[in-house]
C-alpha positions, 0 to 999 in steps of 0.5 A: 651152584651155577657151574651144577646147574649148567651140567645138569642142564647138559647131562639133561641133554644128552640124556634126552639126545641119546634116549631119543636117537636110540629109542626111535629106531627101536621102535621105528625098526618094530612098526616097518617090520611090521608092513601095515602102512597105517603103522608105518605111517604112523611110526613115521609121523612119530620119527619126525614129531620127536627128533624135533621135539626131543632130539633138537632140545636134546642137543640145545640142552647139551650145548647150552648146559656144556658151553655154561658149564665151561664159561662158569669154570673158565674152561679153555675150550680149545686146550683140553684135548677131550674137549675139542674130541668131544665137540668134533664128534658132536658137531660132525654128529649133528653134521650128518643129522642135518644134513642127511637124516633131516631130509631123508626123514622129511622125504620118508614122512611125505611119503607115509602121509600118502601110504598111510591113508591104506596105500601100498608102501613105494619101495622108495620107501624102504630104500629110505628107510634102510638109508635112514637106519644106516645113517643113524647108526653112523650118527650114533656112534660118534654121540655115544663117544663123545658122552664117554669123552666127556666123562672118562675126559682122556689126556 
């Protein structure tokens, strides 16, 4: 029962990490697309409120509820070949989210408090925004692969 637990707890995660990333951009894509600063704005604010809620539990979910899982199965972490490809693709995911995305975002979001108020959008801010579409995309394709590692669990 523990070993079920702890994967539950993992495909929770990824369910909330992959959900997250992919729904964001969707719906950050529809409010900058349409120019009106208070929605921009408040697309923005929403970015940064649930990568930090959803996005960074997501991922402590996936490791808590995999590292358990494997622990619980005495898994050797480092012989099984799907294994180590799917944390090199999760940490370098997370790599780059840290240190792109989490800064990109928090530069994007103190510029949308000012715009929000009814300013004009700078157009360093849709630099950044295309920077951050960009980015996540990068982002997401390494996620998306190593939840298929972790089912299809290739030799």
């Amino acid at each position: 029962m523990a070993y079920e637990t702890a994967k539950f707890i993992h495909i929770l995660g990824i369910i909330m990490l992959l959900g997250n990333v992919t729904a964001t951009a969707i719906w950050k894509f529809f409010a900058d697309r349409s120019k009106d600063p208070k929605i921009v704005g408040f697309g923005q604010r929403l970015v940064t409120l649930t990568d930090w809620s959803l996005t960074v539990w997501g991922a402590a979910l996936t490791m808590i509820g995999g590292y358990g899982a494997a622990a619980i199965a005495q898994m050797d972490l480092m012989s099984e070949r799907w294994l180590v490809l799917g944390q090199i693709l999760f940490v370098a995911s997370g790599a780059l989210w840290i240190g792109i995305l989490v800064p990109l975002q928090i530069r994007m979001a103190r510029m949308a408090r000012a715009f929000e108020a009814g300013d004009t959008i700078p157009d360093a801010y849709w630099r950044a925004s295309r920077i951050w579409f960009i980015v996540g995309l990068a982002i997401t394709v390494p996620l998306v692969a190593a939840a298929w590692v972790m089912v299809a669990k290739p030799s």
